[in-house]
N, C-alpha and C positions, 0 to 999 in steps of 0.2 A: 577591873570590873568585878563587882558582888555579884556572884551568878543565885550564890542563897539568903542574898541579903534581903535589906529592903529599901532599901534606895537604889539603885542599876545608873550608870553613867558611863558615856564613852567621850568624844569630843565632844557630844552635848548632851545637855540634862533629856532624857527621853521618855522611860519611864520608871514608873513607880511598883514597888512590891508590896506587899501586905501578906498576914498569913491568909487571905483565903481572896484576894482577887491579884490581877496584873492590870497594871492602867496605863494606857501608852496616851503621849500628848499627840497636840496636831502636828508635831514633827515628823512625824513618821514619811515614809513615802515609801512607791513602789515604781517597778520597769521592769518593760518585757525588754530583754536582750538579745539579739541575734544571736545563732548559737556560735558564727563566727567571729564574734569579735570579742569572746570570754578569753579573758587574758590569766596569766599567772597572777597578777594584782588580786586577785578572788580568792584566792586559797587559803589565806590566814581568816580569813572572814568564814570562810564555806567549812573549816579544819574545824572552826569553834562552835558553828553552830552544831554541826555534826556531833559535838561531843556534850551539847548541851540540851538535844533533838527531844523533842515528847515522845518520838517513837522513832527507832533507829532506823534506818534503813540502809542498807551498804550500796546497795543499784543504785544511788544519787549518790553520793561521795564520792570525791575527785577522784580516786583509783581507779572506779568500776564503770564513772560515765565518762567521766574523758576520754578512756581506751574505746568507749562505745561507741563515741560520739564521732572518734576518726575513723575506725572502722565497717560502720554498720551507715546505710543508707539513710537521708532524715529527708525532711519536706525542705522545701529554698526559705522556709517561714519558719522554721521552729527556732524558739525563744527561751532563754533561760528566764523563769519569773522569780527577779529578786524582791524581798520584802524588805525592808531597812526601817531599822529604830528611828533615823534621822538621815543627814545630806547622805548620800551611796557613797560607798567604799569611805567613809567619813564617818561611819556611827557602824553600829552593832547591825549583824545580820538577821534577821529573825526569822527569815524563811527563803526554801527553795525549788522550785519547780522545774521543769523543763515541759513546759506547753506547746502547743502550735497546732496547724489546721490539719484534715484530714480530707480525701474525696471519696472514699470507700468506707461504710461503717456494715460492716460486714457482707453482707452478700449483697448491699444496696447502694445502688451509687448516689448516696446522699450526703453532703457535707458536715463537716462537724468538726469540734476542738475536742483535742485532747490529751492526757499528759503524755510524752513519750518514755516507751519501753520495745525491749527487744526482746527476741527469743530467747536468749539468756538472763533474762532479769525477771525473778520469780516475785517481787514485789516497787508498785508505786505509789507508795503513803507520800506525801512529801515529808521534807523535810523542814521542823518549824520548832521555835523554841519554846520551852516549855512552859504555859501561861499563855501564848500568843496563837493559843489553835483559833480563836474567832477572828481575831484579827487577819491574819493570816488571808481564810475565806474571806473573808469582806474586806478585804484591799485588792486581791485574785478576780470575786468578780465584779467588781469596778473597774477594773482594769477589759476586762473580755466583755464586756457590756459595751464600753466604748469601741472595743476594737471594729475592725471592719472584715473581720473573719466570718463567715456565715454559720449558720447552724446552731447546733447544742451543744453544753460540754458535757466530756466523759471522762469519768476517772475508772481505772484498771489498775485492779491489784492495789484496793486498799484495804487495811487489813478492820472487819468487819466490826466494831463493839469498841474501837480502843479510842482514843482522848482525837485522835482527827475524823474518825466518823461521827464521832459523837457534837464536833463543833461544824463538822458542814452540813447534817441536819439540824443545829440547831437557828446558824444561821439563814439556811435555806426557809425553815419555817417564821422565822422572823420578817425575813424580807419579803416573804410569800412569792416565795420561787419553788418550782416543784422539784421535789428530791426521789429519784426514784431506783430503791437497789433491784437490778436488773438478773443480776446472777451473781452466784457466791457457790464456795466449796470449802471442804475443808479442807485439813493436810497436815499430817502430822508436826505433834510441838514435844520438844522433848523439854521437861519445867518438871522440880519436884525437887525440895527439901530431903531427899532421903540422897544417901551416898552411893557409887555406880552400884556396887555388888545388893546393895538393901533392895535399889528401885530394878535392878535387871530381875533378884530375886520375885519378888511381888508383881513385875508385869508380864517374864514370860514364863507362862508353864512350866513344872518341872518336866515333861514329857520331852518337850522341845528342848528344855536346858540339858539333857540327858545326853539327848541324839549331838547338839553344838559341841558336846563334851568329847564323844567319840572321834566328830569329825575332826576334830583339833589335835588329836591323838596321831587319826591317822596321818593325817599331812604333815606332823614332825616325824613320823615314822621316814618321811620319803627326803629327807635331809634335816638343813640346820632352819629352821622358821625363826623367822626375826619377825617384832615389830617397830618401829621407828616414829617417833613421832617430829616434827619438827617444828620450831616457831620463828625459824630467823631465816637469810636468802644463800645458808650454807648450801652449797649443791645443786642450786635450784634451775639454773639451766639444764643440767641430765636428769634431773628430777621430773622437772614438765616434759623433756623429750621422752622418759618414760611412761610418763599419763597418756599422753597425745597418742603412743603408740597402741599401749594396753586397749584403751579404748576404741581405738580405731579396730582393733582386732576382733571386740565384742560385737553383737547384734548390730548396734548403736551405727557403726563403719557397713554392717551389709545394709542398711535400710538413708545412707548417704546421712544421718544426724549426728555422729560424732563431729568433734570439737576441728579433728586433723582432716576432715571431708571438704570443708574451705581455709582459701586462702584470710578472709575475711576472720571468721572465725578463732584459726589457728593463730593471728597474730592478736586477737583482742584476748585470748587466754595468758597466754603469753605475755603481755604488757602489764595485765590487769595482777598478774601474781606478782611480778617485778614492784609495783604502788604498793599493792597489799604489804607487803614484805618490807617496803622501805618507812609505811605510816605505822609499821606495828600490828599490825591483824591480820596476820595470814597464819593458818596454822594445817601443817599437811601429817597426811597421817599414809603410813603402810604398811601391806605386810608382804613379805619376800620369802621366798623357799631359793634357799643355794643364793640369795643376790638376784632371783631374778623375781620381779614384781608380781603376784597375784591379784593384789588388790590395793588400792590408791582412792584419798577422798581429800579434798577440798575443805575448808572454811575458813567463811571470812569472821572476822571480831568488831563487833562495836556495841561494848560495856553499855547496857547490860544485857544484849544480845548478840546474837552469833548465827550464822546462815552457812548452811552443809549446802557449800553450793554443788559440787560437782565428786561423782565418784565412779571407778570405772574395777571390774573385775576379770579375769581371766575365765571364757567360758569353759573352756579346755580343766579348768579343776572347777566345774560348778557343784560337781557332787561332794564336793567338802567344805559348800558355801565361804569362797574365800571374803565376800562382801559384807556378809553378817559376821561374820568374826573379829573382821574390822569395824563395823559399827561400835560393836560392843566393849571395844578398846575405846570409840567414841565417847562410850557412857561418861569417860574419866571427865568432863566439861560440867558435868554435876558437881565434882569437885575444885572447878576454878572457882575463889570467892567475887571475883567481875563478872562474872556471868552467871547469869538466873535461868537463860532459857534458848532454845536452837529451834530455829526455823529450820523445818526437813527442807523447803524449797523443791518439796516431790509434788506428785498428781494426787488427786485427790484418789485414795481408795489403795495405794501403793501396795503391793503384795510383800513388800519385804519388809519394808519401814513401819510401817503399820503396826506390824506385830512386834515390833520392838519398844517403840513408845505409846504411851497411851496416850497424851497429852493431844489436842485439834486445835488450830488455827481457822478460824473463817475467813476467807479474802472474798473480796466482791466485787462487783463494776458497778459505779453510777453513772446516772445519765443525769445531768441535771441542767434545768431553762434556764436559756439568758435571755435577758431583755429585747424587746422589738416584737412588733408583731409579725414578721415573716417567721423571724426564728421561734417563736411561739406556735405559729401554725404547725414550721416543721417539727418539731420537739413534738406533742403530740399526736401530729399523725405518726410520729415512728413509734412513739409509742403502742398507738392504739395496731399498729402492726405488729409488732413485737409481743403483745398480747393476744391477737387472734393467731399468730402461729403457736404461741406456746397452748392456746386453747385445743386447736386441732391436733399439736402431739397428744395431749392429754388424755384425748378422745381414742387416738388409735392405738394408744396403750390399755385404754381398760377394753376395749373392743378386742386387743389380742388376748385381753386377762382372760375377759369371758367365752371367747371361742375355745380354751383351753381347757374350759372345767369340765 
């Protein structure tokens, strides 16, 4: 297979490249799959779309949603949505979702589709090959048009401006289906042509590079400080048992959200570094005083991005911020030539991350109509609710502004 050719062919002629369109025949087809009966037969097909993705995402590749998928709760419905060049498992993959129904769309017991994610899955772009973002949508909902799930669909956590929002507004306005982004945030992106030391200089203060300089000082003062980086599954059992712990120790363990707080949990970290590690993109990073760990961060790899998924610090030395001095060891992923750019995978407004990169990511929810006139009806009345609530916030925020002055 030419992935930058211009002719594309797997068992059958499918489609066509050119330098500026993709043209898929009537070969193509799609299916929703149970999310039970995804077999290992998928994974050479789901390895290459992955690596061929208009927009990477690690939360849908095999490491990170299989381990999800056994350990995290799903509906008796949820569906893997494959897209296929031609016959399935018999032609080229071109796209991948995992959809299915919902009875709670937030605080409202109304029904709805939508892609699935978990609490640990900081992005749901799908997964589509690169030229095939229209397609893609308009095979997905032809597919949820037919189906006999009620409601509206909603996509979570896609990321705002890039080559699949841009194709599921396009074809939502084609087909004259309402497209409507609901909510978005930012969160920091670390991206920039300059090398660690250039872009740390230039994004934080010298004020603050002063004070990180001190504390770095002082905490070799109080033994030997190691940093470590790792990209392969050397150690990697007492390595997780030392995250799982660290963390558990922080904030994170007294407020029941650390990683070691569930059973659940604790073994989809666990599993999920063990894939990372064996497909090539897991890369751990830390830093130790005497051997024993202060500070420990996560990322996952998928050229030409990278996701800081998970990092935990010792609160016991926060006065010598062991977390940000780890970041800042982070910086060195400016200098991988496969990688262009890190999803923080933080909150929006993050007090630490923040000020380390400059770089913002958008992520959004949509809500977008499917065909039928029930689910029309329902589609915008939640709409039209979803806008008279966000009306009356609106109100009792300038109403506090003005009582203030």
């Amino acid at each position: 297979m030419d992935v930058g050719g211009f002719h594309t062919q797997s068992d059958e002629a499918v489609y066509y490249e050119t330098a500026d369109r993709v043209c898929l025949n009537s070969s193509a087809s799609a299916e929703l799959v149970p999310i039970a009966t995804i077999g290992d037969n998928l994974l050479p097909s789901w390895q290459k779309l992955a690596r061929n993705a208009a927009e990477p995402n690690v939360f849908y590749e095999h490491y990170l949603l299989n381990p999800a998928l056994q350990y995290f709760s799903t509906h008796p419905e949820l569906s893997l949505f494959l897209f296929w060049a031609g016959v399935p498992h018999k032609s080229d993959l071109l796209g991948l979702m995992p959809v299915g129904p919902s009875r709670q769309f937030g605080r409202w017991p109304v029904p709805f589709v939508q892609n699935w994610t978990h609490h640990n899955s900081f992005l749901g772009t799908p997964l589509v090959r690169i030229g095939f973002e229209n397609q893609f949508w308009t095979a997905l909902f032809k597919e949820l048009d037919t189906k006999n799930w009620p409601g509206f669909f909603h996509v979570r956590g896609l990321t705002v401006g890039g080559p699949l929002d841009q194709a599921l507004r396009s074809v939502c306005a084609r087909q004259q289906r309402r497209c409507d982004l609901v909510h978005s945030e930012a969160r920091a992106l670390l991206e920039s042509n300059l090398d660690a030391d250039s872009y740390y200089a230039k994004t934080v203060r010298s004020k603050k590079r002063k004070e990180l300089r001190r504390q770095a000082k002082r905490l070799a003062e109080m033994g030997a400080l190691k940093f470590a980086h790792h990209k392969d599954d050397a150690g990697l059992d007492a390595w997780t048992d030392d995250f799982l712990k660290l963390e558990r120790r922080s904030w994170k363990g007294q407020e029941g959200s650390a990683l070691d707080c569930s059973d659940d949990t604790r073994g989809f970290f666990g599993d999920a570094l063990v894939e990372a590690a064996a497909a090539g993109q897991l890369e751990r990073h830390d830093l130790r005083l005497d051997g024993k760990p202060l500070a420990m961060l996560v990322n996952f790899h998928s050229a030409p991005g990278s996701f800081s998924f998970k990092t935990a610090f010792d609160d016991d030395y926060s006065r010598f911020s062991p977390g940000v001095l780890l970041q800042l060891e982070n910086l060195k992923i400016l200098e991988q030539p496969s990688i262009d750019w890190m999803d923080s995978c933080a909150a929006e407004d993050h007090p630490m991350i923040d000020s380390l990169w400059s770089g913002r990511r958008h992520i959004g929810r949509f809500s977008i109509e499917l065909k039928g006139l029930s689910r029309t009806a329902m589609f915008r009345g939640v709409r039209l609710g979803e806008d008279l609530m966000a009306n009356i916030k609106k109100r009792e925020i300038i109403d506090i502004m003005q009582a203030q002055r």
